[in-house]
C-alpha positions in Angstrom: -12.3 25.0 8.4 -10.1 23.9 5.1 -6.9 22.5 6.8 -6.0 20.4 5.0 -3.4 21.8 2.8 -1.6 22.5 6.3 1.0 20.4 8.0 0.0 18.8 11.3 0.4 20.7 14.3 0.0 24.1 12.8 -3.4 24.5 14.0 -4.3 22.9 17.0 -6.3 23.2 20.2 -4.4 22.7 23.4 -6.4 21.8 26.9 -5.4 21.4 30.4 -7.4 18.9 32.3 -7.1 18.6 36.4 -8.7 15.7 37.8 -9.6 15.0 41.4 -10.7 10.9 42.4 -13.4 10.6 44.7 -12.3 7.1 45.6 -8.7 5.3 45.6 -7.5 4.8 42.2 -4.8 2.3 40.8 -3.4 2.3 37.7 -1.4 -0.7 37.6 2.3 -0.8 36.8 1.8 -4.4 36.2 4.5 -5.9 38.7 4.5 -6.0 42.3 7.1 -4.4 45.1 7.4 -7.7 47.3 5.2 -5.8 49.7 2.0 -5.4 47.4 1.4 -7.9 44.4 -0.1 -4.2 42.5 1.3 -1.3 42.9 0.6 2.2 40.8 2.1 3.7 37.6 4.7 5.8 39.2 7.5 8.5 37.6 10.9 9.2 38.9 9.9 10.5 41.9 8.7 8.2 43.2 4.7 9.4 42.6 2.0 7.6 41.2 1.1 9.3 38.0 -1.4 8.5 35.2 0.1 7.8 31.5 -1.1 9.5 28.7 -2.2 6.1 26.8 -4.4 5.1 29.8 -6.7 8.9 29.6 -6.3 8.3 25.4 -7.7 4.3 26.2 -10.5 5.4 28.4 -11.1 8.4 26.2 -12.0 6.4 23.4 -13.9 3.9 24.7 -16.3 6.4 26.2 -16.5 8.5 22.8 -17.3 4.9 21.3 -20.3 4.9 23.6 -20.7 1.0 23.4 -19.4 0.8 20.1 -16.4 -1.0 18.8 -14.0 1.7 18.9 -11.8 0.3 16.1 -15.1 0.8 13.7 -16.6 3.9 15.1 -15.8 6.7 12.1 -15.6 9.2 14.6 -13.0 7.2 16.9 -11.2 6.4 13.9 -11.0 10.1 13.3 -10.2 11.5 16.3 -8.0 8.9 17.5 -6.5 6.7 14.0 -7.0 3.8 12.6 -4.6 1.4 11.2 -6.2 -1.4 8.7 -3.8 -3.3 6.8 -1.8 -1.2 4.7 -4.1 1.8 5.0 -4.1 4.1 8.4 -4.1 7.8 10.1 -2.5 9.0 12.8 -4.3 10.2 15.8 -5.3 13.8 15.9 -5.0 13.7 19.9 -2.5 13.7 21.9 -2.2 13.4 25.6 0.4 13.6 27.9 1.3 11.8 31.1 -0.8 13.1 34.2 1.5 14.7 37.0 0.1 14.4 40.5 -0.4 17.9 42.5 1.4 18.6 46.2 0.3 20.5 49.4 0.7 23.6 47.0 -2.4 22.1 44.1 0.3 22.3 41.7 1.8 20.0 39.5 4.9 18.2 40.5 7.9 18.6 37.5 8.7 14.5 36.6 12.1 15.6 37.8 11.3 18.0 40.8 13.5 19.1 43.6 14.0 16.2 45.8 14.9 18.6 49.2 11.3 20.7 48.7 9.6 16.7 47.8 10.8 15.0 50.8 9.3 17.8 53.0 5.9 17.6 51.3 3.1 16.0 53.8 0.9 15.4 50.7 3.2 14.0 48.3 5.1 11.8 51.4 1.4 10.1 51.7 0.9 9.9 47.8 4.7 8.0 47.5 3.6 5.6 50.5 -0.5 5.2 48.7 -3.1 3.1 50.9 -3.0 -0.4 51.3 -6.2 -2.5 50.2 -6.2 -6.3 50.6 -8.3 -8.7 49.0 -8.7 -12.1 49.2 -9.6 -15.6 46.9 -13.1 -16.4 45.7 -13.5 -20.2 45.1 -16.0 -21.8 42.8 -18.7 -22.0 45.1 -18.9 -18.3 45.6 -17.3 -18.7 49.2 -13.8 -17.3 50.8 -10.6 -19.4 49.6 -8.2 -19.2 52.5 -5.0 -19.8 50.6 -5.4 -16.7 48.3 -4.5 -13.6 49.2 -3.1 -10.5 47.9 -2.4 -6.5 48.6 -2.5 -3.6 46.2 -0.9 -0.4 46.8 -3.9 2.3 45.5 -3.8 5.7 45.5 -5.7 8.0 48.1 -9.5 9.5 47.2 -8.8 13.1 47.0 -5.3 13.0 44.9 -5.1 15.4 42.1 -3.7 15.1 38.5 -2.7 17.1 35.9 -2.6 16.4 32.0 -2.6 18.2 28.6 -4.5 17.7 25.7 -3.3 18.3 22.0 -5.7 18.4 19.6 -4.2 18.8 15.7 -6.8 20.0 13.6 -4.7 20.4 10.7 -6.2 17.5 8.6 -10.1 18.7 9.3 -12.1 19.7 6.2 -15.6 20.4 6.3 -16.3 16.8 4.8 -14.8 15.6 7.6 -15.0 18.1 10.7 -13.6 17.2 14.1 -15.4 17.3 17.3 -14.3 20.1 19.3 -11.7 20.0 22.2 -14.8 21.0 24.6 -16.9 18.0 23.4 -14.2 15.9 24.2 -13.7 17.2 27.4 -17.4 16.9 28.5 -16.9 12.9 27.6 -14.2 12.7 30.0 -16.4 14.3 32.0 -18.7 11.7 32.5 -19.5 11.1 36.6 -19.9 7.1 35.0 -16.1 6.9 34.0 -13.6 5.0 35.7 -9.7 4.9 35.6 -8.3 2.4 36.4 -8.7 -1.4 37.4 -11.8 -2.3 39.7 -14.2 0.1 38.4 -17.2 -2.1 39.6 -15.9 -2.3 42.9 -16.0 1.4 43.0 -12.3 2.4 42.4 -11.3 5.1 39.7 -13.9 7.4 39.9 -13.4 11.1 39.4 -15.9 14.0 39.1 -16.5 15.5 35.9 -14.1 18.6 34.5 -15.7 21.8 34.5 -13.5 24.9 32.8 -12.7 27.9 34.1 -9.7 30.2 33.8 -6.9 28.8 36.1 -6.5 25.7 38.0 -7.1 25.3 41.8 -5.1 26.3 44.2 -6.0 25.9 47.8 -6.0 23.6 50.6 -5.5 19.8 50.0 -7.0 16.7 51.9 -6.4 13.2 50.9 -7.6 10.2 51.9 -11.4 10.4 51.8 -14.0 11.1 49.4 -14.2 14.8 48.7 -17.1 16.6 46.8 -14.8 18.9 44.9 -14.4 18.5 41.5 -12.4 18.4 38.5 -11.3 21.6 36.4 -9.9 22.7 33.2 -9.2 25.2 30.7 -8.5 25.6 26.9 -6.7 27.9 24.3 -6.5 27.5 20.7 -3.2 27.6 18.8 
C-alpha cells in the first residue's frame, strides 16, 4: 500500500459510472433562454449534460454523511483541503457526464451533427420538458404576479461519467477508501442531483457493476425501474 514515494497518477483506479433518473432532473446553467427562466447544463451539442464538479459536490457531501465536509478527515482526504497556507489536492477526479442516445451510448461532446439531428432520443433530450411553477406569498397562498418555467430534463435520461481515483499518495497510516466504497455512496436511492430535490427532482437509482454498460432499448419521459450500472479497472 506504500505509495507514497510515487508520483500522482501512477497508480490509480479508474470507474465508469452510468446513471439513469427516475424523475426529471435539472442541473441549472444558471441563466435563462427567454423561453424558460432555468434551463440545464448543456455541451456543444446542444444536450444537457452533468459537470464533473456537480457528481464531485454531491459526492462529498454524501461521504460527509451530515458532517461538515471541509472538517471530515476522510473528505479532506479523498477530496483536498485547502487551510490557509497548508492544502492537498484531491485524489478524485471526475469528468463531465455525457448523456446516452437511442443507441445507450454515450454521445462524443463534439458528435456528428447529421447522425444527432436524426436521433428521436437525443431530439427530445435537446428540446427537455417544460415544468412551470408559480409565486408563494407570505401567507402560504398563490401569488398571481410570479411566475416562472424551467426547462428539466426527462425521467429515464441516461449519463455517463468517469471516475479517477490517484492512489499514489496512500500509505498505510493514511489508506484510502476504495473506488467501490465510493461508488456504493453514490449509490444511495436518498441522493439527489440537482436543484428541487425535496420536490422530488434528481433522483437516480443506485449503480450496481457489472462488466459492460447497457445497451438496449430507450424510453424517456417517465419513471423507469431500471437502474444505474458501472464498472471498474485498476491502473
Amino acid at each position: 500500500m506504500k505509495h507514497a514515494a510515487l508520483r500522482p497518477g501512477l497508480v490509480f483506479d479508474l470507474a465508469r459510472v452510468t446513471i439513469e433518473f427516475t424523475t426529471p432532473c435539472l442541473v441549472s446553467s444558471g441563466d435563462g433562454d427567454g423561453l424558460y427562466d432555468a434551463v440545464f447544463v448543456a455541451d456543444a451539442n446542444g444536450l444537457p449534460a452533468l459537470p464533473g464538479e456537480t457528481l464531485a459536490g454531491v459526492l462529498r457531501h454524501a461521504l460527509a454523511d451530515g458532517k461538515n465536509p471541509d472538517e471530515d478527515p476522510l473528505c479532506r482526504l479523498v477530496f483536498g483541503y485547502q487551510q490557509r497556507d497548508q492544502g492537498e489536492a484531491s485524489a478524485l477526479r471526475v469528468s463531465w457526464a455525457q448523456v446516452h442516445g437511442a443507441d445507450d451510448r454515450p454521445v462524443p461532446f463534439r458528435g456528428d451533427a447529421a447522425k444527432l439531428a436524426a436521433d428521436p432520443v437525443l431530439a427530445l433530450l435537446r428540446r427537455g420538458v417544460a415544468r412551470d411553477h408559480v409565486r408563494i406569498g407570505p401567507h402560504g397562498a398563490v401569488d398571481g404576479r410570479g411566475k416562472f418555467d424551467e426547462q428539466l430534463v426527462p425521467a429515464g435520461a441516461r449519463f455517463t461519467s468517469e471516475l479517477v481515483f490517484d492512489r499514489a499518495a496512500e500509505t498505510d497510516a493514511a489508506p484510502l477508501p476504495t473506488l467501490e466504497a465510493l461508488m456504493a455512496v453514490l449509490a444511495r436511492p436518498e441522493l439527489r442531483l440537482g436543484r428541487s430535490g425535496r420536490r422530488g427532482l434528481g433522483g437516480q437509482p443506485g449503480q450496481k457493476q457489472q462488466e459492460g454498460l447497457p445497451n438496449g432499448p430507450r424510453q424517456l419521459g417517465r419513471s423507469p425501474a431500471g437502474s444505474g450500472h458501472g464498472h471498474c479497472r485498476r491502473g
